[in-house]
N, C-alpha and C positions, 0 to 999 in steps of 0.2 A: 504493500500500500504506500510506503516512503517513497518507495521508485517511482513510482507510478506520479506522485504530488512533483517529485523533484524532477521528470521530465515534463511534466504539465509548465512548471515554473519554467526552467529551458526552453520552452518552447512559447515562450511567453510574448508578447507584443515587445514590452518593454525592455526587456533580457535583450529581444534578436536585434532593436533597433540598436542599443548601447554595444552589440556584437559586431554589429553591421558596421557601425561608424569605425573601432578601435580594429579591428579584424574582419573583413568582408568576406571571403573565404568564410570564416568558420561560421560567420551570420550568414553565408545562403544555408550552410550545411544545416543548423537550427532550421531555419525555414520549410528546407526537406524533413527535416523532424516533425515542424508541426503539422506539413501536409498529411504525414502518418497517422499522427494524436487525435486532430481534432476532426468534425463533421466533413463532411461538402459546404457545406454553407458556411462555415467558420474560414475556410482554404478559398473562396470567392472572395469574401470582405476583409482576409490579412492583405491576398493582393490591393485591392481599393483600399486600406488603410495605408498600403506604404506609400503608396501615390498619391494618395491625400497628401501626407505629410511630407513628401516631395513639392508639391505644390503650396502647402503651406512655407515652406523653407526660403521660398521664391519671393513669396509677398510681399516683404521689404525692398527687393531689386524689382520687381514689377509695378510697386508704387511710385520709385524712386523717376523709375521710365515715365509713369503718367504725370506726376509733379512738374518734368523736364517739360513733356510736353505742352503742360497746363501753365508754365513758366512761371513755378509758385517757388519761391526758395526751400530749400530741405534747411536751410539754418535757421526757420525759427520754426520747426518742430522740435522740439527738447529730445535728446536723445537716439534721434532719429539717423541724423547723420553720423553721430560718432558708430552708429551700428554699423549704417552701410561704409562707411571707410574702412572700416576695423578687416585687419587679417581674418581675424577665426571667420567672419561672414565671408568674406568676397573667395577665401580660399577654401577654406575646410568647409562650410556648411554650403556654400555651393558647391563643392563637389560632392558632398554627404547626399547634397539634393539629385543630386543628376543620377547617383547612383540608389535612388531610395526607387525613384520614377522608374530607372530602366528595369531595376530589379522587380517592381510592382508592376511592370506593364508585362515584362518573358511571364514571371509567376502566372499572371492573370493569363496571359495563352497556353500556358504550359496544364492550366488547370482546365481549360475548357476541351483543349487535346484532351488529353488525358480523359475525362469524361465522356467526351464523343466515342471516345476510341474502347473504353470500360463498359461502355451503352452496347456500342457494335460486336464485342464479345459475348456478353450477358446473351445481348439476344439470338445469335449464334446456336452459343451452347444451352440455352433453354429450348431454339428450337433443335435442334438437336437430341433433346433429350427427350424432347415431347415427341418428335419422330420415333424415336425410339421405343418409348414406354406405349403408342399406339402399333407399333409392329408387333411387339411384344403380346402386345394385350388381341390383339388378330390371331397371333398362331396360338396363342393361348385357345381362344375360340376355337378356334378350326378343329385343335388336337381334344378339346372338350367333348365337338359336336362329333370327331369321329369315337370317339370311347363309348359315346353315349348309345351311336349307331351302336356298336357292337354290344355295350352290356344290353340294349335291349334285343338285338339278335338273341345274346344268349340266355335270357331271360324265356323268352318266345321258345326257346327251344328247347330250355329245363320245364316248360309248361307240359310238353307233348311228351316229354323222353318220360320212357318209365323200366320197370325190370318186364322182363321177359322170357319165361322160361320155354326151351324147345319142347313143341311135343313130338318130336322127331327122333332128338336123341336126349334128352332131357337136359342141354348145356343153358347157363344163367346168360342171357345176356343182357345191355342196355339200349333200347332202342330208340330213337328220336323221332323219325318218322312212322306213316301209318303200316309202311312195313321196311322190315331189313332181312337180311342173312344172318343167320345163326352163325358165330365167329368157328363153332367147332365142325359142323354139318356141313355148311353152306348154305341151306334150301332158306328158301323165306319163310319168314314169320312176320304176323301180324301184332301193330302193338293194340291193346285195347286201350289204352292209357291215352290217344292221340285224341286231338276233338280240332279238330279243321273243315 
């Protein structure tokens, strides 16, 4: 049950992003984890989360652009410019960003692959199967309806057989029709036992 909590946590939004950022490698390899852990539905919305926050990451250089264009100064925003001048923005969280989006947009195809392709099997091998268990359930039939023929041949025919002694030479026999051969004599004999 520990294992289980402490890959859930690994696999976590906040784990893979802070993975992502200091170690990308080993944050996609997290990410291939969560695809494992969690729903379909959770493995659609981690992709749109990482994209969101790719996109969130941008906000500040996409304002900065409409501000330029709206030719409002970023120096009497308080705080705004020292953000967009600053290293950790223009280098590291831009590139954090570009690689949140790419990785959030493969993921998001790589899932919907992936599911088309899980679909396209499933239904395969279901009908495949369902081929199968209806062949089956056929010679099932068939081999029922011939058994059935024969127990009721022999049914019909343990109706009629009865003993029969020769009056010829006095051998037992068992007869099935309205007459046979005596197995020791030969000559016919009738059964009384027959009703046809």
């Amino acid at each position: 049950m520990k294992e289980n909590s402490f890959i859930k946590i690994l696999a976590s939004i906040p784990i893979i992003l802070i993975i992502l950022y200091f170690i990308p490698f080993l944050g996609v390899c997290l990410l291939i984890l969560r695809y494992f852990v969690y729903s379909s539905k959770k493995k659609t919305s981690t992709s749109i989360i990482l994209f969101s926050i790719g996109i969130l990451l941008l906000v500040p250089k996409i304002l900065k652009s409409i501000l330029g264009i709206a030719k409002i100064k970023i120096d009497s925003i308080p705080f705004f410019n020292t953000l967009i001048t600053s290293d950790l923005y223009n280098v590291d969280l831009i590139k954090f960003s570009k690689l949140l989006i790419t990785v959030g947009v493969i993921f998001f195809i790589l899932s919907f692959v992936w599911k088309k392709l899980f679909n396209k099997i499933s239904d395969k091998v279901s009908s495949g199967a369902r081929d199968y268990i209806t062949k089956t359930e056929n010679r099932n039939a068939e081999i029922l309806k011939a058994n059935d023929m024969e127990m009721r041949e022999k049914r019909e025919k343990a109706k009629h057989t009865g003993y029969v002694r020769c009056p010829y030479c006095g051998g037992d026999n068992i007869v099935s029709e309205k007459t046979g051969k005596c197995k020791y004599c030969r000559r016919l004999i009738e059964n009384p036992n027959f009703k046809g």
